[in-house]
N, C-alpha and C positions, 0 to 999 in steps of 0.2 A: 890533713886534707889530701885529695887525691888531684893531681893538676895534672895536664896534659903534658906541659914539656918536661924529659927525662930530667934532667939535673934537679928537678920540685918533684918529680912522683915520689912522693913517701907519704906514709899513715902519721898527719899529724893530730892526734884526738888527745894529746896527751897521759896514754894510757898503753902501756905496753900491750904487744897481741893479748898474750894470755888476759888481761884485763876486757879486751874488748866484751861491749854490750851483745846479751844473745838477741835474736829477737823474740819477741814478744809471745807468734806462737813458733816453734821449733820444727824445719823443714821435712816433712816426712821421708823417709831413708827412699820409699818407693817412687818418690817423686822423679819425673827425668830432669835430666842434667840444664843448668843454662849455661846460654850460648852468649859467651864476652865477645865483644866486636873491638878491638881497638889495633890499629896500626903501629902503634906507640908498643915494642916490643916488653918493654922493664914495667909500662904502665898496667899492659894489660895480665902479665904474669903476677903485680903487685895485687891488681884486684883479684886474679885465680887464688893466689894463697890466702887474702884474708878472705873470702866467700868461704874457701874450704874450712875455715878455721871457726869459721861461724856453723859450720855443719852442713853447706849446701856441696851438689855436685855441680862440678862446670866444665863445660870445654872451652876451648875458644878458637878466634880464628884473625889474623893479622888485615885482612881486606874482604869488601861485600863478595868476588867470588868465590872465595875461602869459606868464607861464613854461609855462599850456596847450599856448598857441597855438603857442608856439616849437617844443616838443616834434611837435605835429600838423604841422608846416610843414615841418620838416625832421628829419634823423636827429641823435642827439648820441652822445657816447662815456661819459660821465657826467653824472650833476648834483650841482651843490654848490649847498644852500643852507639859506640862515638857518634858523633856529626859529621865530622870533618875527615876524610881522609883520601888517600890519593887514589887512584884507577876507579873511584866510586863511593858516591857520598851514603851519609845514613840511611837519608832520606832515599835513594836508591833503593836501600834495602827493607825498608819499611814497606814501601809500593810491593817491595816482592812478598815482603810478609805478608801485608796484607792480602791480597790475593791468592796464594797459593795456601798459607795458612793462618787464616782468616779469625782465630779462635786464638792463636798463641801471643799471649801478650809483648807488646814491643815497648824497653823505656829506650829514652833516648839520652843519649850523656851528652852534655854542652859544655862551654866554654861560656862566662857571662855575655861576654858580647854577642852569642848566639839566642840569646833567650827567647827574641823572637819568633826566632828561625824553630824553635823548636815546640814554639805554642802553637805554628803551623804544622808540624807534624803532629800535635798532637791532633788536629781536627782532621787530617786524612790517615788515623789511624792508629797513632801510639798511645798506648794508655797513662803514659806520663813520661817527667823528663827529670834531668837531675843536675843542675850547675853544677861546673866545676870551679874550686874545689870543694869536695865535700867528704866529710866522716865517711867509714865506713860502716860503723854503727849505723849510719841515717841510710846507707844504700841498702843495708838489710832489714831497715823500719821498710823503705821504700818499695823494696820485692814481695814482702809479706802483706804489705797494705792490699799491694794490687792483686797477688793471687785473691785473696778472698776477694776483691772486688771483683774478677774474673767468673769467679764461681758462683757469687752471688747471680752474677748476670747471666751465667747460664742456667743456675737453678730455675730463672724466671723464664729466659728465652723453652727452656725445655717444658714448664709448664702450658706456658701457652699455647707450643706448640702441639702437645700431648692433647688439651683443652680442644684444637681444632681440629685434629686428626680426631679424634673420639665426636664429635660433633658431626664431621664428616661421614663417619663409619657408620654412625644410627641414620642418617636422611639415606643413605643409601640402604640398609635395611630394610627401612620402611618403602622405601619405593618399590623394591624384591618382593616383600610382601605384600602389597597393594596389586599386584599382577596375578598372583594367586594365592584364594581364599586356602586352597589345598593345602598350600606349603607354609600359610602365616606363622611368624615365628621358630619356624625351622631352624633360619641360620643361628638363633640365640639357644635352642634346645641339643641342636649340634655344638656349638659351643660351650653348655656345659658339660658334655658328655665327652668332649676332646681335651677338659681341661683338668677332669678327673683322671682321665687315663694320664695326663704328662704330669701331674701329680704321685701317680700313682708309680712314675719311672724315677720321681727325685729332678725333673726338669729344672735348668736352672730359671732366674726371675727373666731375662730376656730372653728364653725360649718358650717362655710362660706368657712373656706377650706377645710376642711373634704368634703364637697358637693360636691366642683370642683375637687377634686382627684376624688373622687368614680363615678362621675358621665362620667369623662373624662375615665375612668378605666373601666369600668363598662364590655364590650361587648370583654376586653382581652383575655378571654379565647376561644373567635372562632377561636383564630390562629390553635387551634391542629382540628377544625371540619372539615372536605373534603370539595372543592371547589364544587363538585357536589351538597351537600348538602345544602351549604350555598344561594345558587346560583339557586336550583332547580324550576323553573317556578310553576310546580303546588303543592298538598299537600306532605306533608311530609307521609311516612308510618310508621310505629309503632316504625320499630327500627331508621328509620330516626330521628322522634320525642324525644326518647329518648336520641339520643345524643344530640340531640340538649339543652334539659333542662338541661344537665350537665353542660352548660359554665357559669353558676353565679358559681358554685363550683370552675369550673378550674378558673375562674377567679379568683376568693379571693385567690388562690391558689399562682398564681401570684404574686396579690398584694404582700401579704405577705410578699414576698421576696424582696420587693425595702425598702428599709431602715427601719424608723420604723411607717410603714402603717398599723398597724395590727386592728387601727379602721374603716381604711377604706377599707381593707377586709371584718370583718363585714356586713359593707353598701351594699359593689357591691355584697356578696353572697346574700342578703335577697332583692335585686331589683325586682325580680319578686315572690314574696309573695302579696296573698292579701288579708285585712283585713279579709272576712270570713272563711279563712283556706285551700282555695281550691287552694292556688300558690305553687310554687314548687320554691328552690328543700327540704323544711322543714317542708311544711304544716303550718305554722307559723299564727295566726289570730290576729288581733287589735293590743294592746301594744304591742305585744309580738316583733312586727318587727319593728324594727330600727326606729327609728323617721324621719330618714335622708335616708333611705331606701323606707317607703312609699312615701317620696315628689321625690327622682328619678323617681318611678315606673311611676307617673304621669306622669311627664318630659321626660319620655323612652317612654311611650303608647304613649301620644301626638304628638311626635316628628315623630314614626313610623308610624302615621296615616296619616300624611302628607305629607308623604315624597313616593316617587316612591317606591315601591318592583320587585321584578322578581316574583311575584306570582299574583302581583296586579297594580293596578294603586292608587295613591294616592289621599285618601279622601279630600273633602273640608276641611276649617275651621270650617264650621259653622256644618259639619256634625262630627266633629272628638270632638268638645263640648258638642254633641248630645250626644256622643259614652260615653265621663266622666260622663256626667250627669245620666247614662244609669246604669254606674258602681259606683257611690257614695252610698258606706257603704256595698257592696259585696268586690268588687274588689278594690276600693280608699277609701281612711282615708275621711270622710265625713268631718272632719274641714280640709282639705289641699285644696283638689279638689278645692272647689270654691275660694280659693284663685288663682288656675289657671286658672280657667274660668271667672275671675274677670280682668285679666291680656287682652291686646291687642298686634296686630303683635308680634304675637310668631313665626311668619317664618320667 
């Protein structure tokens, strides 16, 4: 058993190291390190060697500032530590965990006569605790229990959240499209047309949905432009025009605010940038715009030139290729473009 005062820290399971129990399932090599909290210098090096020996990475840290810094310095996969210790309690560190990283599992080591003390931490935030003394076989049941419980929780918190954001993303669609008959569906025809070109690069799967947000997103901020405007058959005049370039702004604007979209804000603000600096609304040229911002722009231009307007009739294919080919390395990323113009039935 593992006890808090030196002259008792030792592994009594009755099984030398090499015997000790593996866990159940075996700590992935890529996993980050955790983080031992223990004051108790022989106690908390006893735990560092049999974790290591079990196969996990650990660092540790002798008091809650220590185990700060640790935390700020690098990433961890849990923290295990004491209750009780001097310049600052567990429970100190817990409050800090919780809050600043709010996802990383926290157990708590007690002393029996804390058990209370530490079924109150578990309700402002640790995912469990572990009387002392105990196996170390059972503190490595106890890590591996909770990781998967961790994961399981986020698999759910992520779905749901995915669930609201995508729920979100169609009522604002639909509301883009209810303002004009001309552009219905737009945003979803641009979006398959942006998802074949990031395809077509080898995108990886979170640049693949970064895309389909921003690209489905993109045109949300013409909900606040006047229907005269949007709508208006022939040119736009000065002050027309200017409100109109303001909707990649209000849009990101938007985004922003559906959960945590804040890269594909971003995206949809710099959709009409073009490489030579002359796009609005940041003047923005080459690198400097979005990666995932210039392959919309294509997929927004092309999609518009094919599609009916209230100012125009809608261009051929083969002239709306013309029109990319016309703008590659002014107005289109010169390595994108022809990945869409390499692409067939895009309507």
């Amino acid at each position: 058993s593992l006890t808090r005062d030196a002259d008792d820290a030792r592994i009594a399971t009755g099984r030398g190291a090499d015997q000790m129990t593996q866990p159940a399932s075996p700590p992935s090599a890529t996993r980050a390190p955790i983080l031992v909290v223990d004051d108790n210098r022989q106690l908390r090096e006893m735990i560092r060697a049999g974790l290591e020996i079990l196969g996990y990475r650990v660092t540790v840290a002798a008091d809650v500032q220590e185990a700060r810094r640790q935390l700020q310095e690098r990433a961890h996969s849990l923290v295990l530590s004491d209750y009780e210790m001097p310049g600052g309690s567990g429970l100190q560190l817990l409050d800090y965990v919780t809050e600043v990283y709010p996802h990383l599992p926290f157990i708590m080591l007690t002393a029996h006569r804390e058990a209370e003390l530490a079924r109150r931490a578990i309700s402002t935030g640790a995912v469990d605790f572990l009387a002392k003394p105990f196996a170390l076989s059972e503190l490595g049941r106890v890590i591996e229990q909770n990781w998967a419980r961790v994961e399981r929780d986020r698999a759910r918190i992520t779905e749901l959240t995915n669930s609201l954001i995508t729920g979100t993303i169609r009522a604002l669609v639909k509301a883009v499209d209810a303002k004009d008959p001309h552009t219905a569906t737009h945003s979803e025809r641009v979006t398959r047309i942006a998802l074949r070109i990031g395809a077509a690069l080898a995108l990886d799967d979170h640049s693949m949905q970064l895309l389909e947000y921003a690209a489905l997103l993109h045109d949300v901020g013409k909900i606040g432009i006047p229907d005269q405007v949007l709508q208006k058959p022939g040119r736009l005049d000065e002050e027309e025009w200017a409100l109109m370039r303001q909707h990649p702004v209000r849009s990101a604007e938007i985004v922003r605010e559906i959960g945590s979209l804040a890269e594909v804000a971003t995206i949809v603000r710099h959709h009409h940038e073009r490489v030579d600096g002359n796009g609005y609304p940041d003047g923005l040229a080459g690198d400097a715009i979005p990666e995932l911002s210039r392959i919309l722009s294509l997929a927004d231009v092309y999609e518009a030139l094919t599609s009916d307007r209230s100012y125009r009739p809608a261009m051929s294919e083969e002239r709306a290729r013309q029109v990319i080919r016309e703008g590659c390395g002014c107005q289109f990323d010169p390595h994108f473009a022809p990945q869409l113009l390499a692409l067939s039935d895009l309507n």
